[in-house]
Structures are given as structure tokens and as C-alpha cells.
VEXGU-475039 format. One record per residue (C-alpha): residue number from 1; residue in three letters; chain; x, y, z. Coordinates in steps of 0.02 Angstrom, whole numbers. Example, Ala and Ser with C-alpha at 12.3 -4.5 7.8 and 13.67 -1.06 7.14 Angstrom:
! residues 2
[zanu 1, ALA, A, [615, -225, 390]],
[zanu 2, SER, A, [684, -53, 357]],
This chain:
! residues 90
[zanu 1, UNK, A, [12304, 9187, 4021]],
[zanu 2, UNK, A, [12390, 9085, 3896]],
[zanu 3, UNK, A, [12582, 9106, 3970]],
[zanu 4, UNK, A, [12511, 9001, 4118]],
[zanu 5, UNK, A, [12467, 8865, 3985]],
[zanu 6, UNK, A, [12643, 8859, 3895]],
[zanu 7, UNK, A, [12701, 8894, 3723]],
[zanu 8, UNK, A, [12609, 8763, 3651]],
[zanu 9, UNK, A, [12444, 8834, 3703]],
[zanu 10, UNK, A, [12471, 9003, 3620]],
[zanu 11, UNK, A, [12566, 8925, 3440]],
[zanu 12, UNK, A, [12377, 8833, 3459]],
[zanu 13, UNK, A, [12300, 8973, 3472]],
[zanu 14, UNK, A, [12396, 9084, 3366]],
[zanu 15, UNK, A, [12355, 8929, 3229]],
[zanu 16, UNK, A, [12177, 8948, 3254]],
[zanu 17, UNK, A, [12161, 9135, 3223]],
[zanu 18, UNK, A, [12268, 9113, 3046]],
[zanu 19, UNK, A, [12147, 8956, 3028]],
[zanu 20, UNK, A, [12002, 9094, 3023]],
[zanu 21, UNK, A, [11923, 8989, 3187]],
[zanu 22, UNK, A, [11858, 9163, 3245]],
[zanu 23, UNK, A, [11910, 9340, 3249]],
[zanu 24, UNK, A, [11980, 9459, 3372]],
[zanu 25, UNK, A, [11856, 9621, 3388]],
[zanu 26, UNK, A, [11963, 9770, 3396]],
[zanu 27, UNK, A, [11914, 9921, 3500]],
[zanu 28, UNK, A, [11906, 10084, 3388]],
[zanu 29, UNK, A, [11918, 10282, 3444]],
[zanu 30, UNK, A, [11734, 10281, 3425]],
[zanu 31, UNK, A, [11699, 10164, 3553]],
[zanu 32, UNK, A, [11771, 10280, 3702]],
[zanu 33, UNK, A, [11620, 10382, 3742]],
[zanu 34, UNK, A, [11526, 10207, 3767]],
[zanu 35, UNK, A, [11655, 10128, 3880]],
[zanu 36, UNK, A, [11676, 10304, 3962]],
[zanu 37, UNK, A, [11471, 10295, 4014]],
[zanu 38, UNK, A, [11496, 10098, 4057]],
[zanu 39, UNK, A, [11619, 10134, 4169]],
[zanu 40, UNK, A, [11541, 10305, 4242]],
[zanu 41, UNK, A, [11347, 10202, 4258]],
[zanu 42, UNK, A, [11437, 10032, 4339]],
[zanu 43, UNK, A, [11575, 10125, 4431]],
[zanu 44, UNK, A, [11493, 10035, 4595]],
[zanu 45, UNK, A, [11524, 9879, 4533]],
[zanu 46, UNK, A, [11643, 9934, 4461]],
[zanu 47, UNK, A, [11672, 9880, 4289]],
[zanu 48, UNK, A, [11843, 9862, 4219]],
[zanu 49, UNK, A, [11883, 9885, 4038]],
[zanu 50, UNK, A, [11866, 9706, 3989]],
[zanu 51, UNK, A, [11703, 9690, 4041]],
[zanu 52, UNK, A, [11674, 9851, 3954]],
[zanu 53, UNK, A, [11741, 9793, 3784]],
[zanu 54, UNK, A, [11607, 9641, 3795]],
[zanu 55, UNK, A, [11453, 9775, 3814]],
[zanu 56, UNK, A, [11524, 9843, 3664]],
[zanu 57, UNK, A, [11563, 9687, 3577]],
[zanu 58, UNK, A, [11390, 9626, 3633]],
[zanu 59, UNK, A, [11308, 9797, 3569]],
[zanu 60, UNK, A, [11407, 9759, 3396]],
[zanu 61, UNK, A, [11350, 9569, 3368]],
[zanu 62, UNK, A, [11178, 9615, 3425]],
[zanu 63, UNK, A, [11188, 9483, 3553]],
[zanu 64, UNK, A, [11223, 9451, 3729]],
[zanu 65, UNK, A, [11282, 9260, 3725]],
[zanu 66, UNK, A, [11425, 9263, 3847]],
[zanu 67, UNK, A, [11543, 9131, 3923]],
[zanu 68, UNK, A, [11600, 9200, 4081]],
[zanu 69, UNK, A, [11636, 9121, 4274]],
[zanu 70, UNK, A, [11586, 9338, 4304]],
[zanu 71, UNK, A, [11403, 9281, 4341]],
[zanu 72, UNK, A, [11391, 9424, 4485]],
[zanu 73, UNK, A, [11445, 9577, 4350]],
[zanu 74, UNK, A, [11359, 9500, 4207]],
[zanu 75, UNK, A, [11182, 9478, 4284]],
[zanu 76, UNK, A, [11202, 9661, 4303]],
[zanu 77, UNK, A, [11256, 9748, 4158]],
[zanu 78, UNK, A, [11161, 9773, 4005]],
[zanu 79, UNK, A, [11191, 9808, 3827]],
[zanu 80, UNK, A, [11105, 9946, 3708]],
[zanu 81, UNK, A, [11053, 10022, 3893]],
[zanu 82, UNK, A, [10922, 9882, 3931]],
[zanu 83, UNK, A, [10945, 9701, 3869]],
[zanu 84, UNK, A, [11025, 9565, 3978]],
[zanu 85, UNK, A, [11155, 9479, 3947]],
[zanu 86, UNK, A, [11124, 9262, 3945]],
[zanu 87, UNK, A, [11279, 9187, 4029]],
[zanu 88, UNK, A, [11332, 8999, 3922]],
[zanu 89, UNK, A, [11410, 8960, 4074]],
[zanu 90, UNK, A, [11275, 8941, 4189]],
């Protein structure tokens, strides 16, 4: 998303993760049987691994405070099996 915003856009942003303005999650090994049975339970939807990395980064803050324009998936899915997720954006 940030090569349609130019090169000053991502030195910004680059400058903002050495600032320490917040961190990038990384997925782990571990984290594959989850986004396996995300993708298996919302394969109607379906649910791409993006979205999938948020249920898991949701599941890991022990929160579900999103900013997304995906109100349609995200009214939907559910972290730690049962708890919605509350969409910032809307």
C-alpha cells in the first residue's frame, strides 16, 4: 500500500518503526494450526491470510480493537472462538 503513496511515505514510515511508534507482530510456526482452522471455519467467507493474522494478533493482545473499511468480514469473525471483534472505524 505504501508504493502507491511514494518514497516519502515509506522513509516516514520506516522512521516511525526505528522511532519505536509501534511494532510489527510477526507470525511464528506456532501460529499455523490457528490460521489453518480460521481459514478451514470461514472458508465461506472466505478469509484470506491477512485477516487471519489479525484473529491471531487479536487473540495475542487480548483485544479485538480493529481499524478496518472490512466491516462485512469483521462483524463475522471472532477471536479465542467467541468474542467479537469492535471495528474503530465505524
Amino acid at each position: 500500500m505504501l508504493t502507491r503513496k511514494g518514497v516519502e511515505a515509506q522513509i516516514n514510515f520506516i522512521n516511525s518503526l526505528q522511532q519505536e511508534l509501534f511494532t510489527i507482530f510477526n507470525l511464528e510456526p506456532h501460529h499455523s494450526p490457528r490460521i489453518i482452522e480460521l481459514m478451514k471455519k470461514y472458508a465461506d467467507i472466505p478469509i484470506d491470510l491477512a485477516d487471519a493474522s489479525l484473529v491471531i494478533l487479536a487473540e495475542h493482545l487480548g483485544h479485538g480493537r480493529i481499524f478496518s473499511v472490512d466491516q462485512r468480514d469483521f462483524n463475522t469473525y471472532r477471536w479465542k472462538q467467541s468474542y467479537p471483534f469492535e471495528n474503530l472505524m465505524f
